[in-house]
C-alpha positions as CSV (number, residue, x, y, z in Angstrom):
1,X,94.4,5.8,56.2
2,X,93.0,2.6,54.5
3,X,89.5,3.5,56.0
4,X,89.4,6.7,56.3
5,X,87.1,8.1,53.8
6,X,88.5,11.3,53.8
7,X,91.8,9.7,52.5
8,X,92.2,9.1,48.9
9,X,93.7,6.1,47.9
10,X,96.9,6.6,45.7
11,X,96.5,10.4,46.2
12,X,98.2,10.6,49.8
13,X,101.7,13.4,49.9
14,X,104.3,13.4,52.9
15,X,106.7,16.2,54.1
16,X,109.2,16.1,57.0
17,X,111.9,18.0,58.3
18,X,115.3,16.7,59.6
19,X,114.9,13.5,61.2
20,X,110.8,12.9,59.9
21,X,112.0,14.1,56.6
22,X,113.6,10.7,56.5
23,X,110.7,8.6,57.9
24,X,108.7,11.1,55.4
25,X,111.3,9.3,52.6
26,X,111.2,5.4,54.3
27,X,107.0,5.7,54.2
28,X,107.4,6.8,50.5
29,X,110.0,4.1,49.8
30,X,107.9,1.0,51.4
31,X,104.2,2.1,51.0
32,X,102.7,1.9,47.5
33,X,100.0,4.8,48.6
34,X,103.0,7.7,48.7
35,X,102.5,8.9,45.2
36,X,104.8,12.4,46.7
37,X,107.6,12.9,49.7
38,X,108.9,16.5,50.3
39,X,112.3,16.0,52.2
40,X,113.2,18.8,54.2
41,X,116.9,19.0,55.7
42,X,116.6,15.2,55.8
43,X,119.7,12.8,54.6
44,X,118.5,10.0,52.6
45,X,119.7,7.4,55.0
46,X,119.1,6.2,58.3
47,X,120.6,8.2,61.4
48,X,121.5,7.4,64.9
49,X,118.5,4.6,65.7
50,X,117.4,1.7,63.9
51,X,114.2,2.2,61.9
52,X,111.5,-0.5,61.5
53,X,109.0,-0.2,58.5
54,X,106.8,-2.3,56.6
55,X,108.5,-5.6,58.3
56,X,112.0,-4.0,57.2
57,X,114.5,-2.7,59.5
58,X,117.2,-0.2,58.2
59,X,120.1,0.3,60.9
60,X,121.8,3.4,62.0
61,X,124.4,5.2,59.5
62,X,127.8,4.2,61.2
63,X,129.2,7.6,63.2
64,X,131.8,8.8,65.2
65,X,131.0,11.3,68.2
66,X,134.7,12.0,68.4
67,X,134.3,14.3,65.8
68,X,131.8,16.6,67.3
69,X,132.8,19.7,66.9
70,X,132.6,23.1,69.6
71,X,132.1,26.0,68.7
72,X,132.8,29.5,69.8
73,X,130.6,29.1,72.5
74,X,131.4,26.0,74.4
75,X,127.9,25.3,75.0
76,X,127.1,24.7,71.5
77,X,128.3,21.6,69.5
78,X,128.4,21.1,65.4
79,X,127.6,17.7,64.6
80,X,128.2,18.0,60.8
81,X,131.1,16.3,60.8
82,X,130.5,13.3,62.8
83,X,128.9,10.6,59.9
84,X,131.0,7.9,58.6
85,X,131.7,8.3,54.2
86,X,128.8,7.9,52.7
87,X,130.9,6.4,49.7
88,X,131.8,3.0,51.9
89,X,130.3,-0.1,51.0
90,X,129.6,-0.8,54.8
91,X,127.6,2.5,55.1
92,X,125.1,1.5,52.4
93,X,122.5,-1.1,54.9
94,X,121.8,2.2,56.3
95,X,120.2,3.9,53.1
96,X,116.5,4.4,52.8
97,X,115.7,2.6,49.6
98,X,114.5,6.0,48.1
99,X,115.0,4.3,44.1
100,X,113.0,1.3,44.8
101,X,109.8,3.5,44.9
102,X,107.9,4.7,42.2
103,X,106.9,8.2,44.3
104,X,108.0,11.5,43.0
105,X,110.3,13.2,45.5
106,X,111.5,16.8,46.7
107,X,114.6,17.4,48.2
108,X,115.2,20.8,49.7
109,X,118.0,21.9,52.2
110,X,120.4,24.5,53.1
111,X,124.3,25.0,52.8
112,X,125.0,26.4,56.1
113,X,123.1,23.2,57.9
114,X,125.5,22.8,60.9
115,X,123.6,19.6,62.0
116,X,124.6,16.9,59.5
117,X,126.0,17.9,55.5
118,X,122.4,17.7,54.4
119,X,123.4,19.1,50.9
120,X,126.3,16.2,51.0
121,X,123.5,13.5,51.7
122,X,120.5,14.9,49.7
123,X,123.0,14.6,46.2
124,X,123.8,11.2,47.3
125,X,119.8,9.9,47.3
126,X,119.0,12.4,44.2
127,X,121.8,10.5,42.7
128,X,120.5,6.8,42.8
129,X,116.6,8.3,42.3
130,X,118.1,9.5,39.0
131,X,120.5,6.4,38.1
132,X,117.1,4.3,38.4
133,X,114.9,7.0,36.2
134,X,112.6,8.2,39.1
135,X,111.1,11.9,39.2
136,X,113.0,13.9,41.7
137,X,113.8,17.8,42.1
138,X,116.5,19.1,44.4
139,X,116.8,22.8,46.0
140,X,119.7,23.8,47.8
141,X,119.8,26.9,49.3
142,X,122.9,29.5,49.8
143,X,123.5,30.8,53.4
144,X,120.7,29.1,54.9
145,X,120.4,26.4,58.1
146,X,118.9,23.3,58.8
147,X,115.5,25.1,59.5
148,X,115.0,26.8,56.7
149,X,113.5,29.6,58.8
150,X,110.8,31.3,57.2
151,X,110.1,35.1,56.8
152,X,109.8,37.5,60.0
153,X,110.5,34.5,62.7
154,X,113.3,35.0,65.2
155,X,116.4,33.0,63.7
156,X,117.5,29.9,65.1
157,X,120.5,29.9,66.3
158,X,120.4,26.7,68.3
159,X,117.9,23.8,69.1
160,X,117.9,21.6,71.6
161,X,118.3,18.0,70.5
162,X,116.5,15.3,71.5
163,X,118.2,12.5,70.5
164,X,122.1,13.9,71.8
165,X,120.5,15.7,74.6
166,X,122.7,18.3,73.6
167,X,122.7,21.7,71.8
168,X,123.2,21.9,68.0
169,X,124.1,25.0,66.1
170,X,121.6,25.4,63.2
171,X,122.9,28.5,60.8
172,X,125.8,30.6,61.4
173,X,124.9,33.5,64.0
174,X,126.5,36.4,61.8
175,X,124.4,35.2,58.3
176,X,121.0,35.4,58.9
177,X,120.2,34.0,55.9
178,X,116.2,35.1,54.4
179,X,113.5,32.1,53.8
180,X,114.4,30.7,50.8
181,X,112.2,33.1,48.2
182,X,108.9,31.5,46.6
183,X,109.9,28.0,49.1
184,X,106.7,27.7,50.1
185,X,104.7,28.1,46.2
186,X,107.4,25.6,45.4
187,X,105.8,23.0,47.9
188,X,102.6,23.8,47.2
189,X,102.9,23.4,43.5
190,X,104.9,20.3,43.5
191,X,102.6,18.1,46.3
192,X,99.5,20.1,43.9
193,X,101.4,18.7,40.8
194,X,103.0,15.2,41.8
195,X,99.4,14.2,43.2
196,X,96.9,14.9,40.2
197,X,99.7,14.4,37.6
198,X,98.0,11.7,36.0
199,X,95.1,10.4,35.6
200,X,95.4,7.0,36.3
201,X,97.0,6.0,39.5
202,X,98.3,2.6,40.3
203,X,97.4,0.5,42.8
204,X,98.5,-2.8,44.2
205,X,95.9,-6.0,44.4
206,X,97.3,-9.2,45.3
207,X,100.5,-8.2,43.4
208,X,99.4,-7.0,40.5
209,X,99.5,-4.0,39.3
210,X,95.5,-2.4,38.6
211,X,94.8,1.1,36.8
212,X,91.8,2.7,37.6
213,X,90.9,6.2,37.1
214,X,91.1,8.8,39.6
215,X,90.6,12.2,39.7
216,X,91.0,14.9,42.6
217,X,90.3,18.7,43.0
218,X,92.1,21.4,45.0
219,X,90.7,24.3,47.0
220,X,92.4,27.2,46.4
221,X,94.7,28.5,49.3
222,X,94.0,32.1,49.9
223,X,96.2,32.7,52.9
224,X,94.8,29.6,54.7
């Protein structure tokens, strides 16, 4: 992204969903160019491998497979259950330093997300982004899974993982719960917002901090 001139410096927004929603939050955290990160079902911490960034490494969130859970159908398993509490001192190595960034940041996930207690997870990180003073928005959403699955798509009733190599059950198979009404304006208008907020953006030169002015337009989206 340095050299690509197509990239603008101090202007650059990332989004990600489950597991890349939390390397969408760790590139926000240690990279000075992520002025916005859009978490999407994602937890705030570090899950199930370490993570290397920036010359950091942030190990796994402690968890227990022995509290997988079956459901109805035996061929499906509910892995909501299975991280260690989030409130134990020994857990905390395992956070992505979310509050040690000045990036604004969008947390959005459902209630009915049978693949880890996103809602659980995303309070905890608004939490200490709002303890340190930092811009952040949080959207949870009634009845909906981890996919957040939008308008007229067959539901989602299971995904294959590929880190358990397992099924995991995604939204309850009776509640087919709608896309979350106006979800996707609400991204549009918060990346739109969080990168042209202000004029001056800050940059990092042989650490200092530099102000230079910088503006950017936005081409209208009209159903692209």
């Amino acid at each position: 992204m340095d050299v690509d001139i197509k990239v603008k410096s101090m202007k650059i927004g990332v989004l990600g969903l489950s597991k890349g929603a939390d390397l969408a939050l760790a590139l926000a955290a240690f990279s000075p160019d992520i002025q916005a990160a859009v978490s999407i079902s994602g937890s705030g911490l570090n899950a199930f491998i370490p993570l290397k960034v920036k010359g950091h490494t942030i190990p796994p969130h402690p968890c227990d497979l022995r509290k997988i859970q079956f459901t109805d159908d035996l061929n499906i398993l509910n892995f909501s259950e299975i991280m260690d509490d989030l409130k134990d001192p020994s857990t905390w190595p395992s956070r992505i330093p979310v509050e040690k960034s000045l990036s604004k940041y969008l947390f959005i996930c459902g209630q009915d997300d049978k693949n880890w207690k996103s809602q659980m997870f995303c309070q905890e990180a608004v939490s200490r982004l709002q303890q340190k003073g930092r811009h952040v928005e949080f959207y949870c959403y009634p009845e909906a899974g981890h996919l957040l699955e939008p308008p007229y798509m067959p539901l989602c009733y299971i995904s294959f993982h590929k880190l358990s190599i397992e099924q995991m059950g995604n939204t309850a198979w009776i509640k087919i719960a709608p896309f979350p009404k106006g979800l996707s304006a609400r991204l549009l208008k918060y990346l739109k917002r969080g990168l042209e907020e202000s004029r001056y953006a800050k940059t990092w030169k042989e650490g200092q901090i530099v102000f230079k002015q910088n503006t950017i337009k936005f081409d209208k989206w009209a159903g692209r």
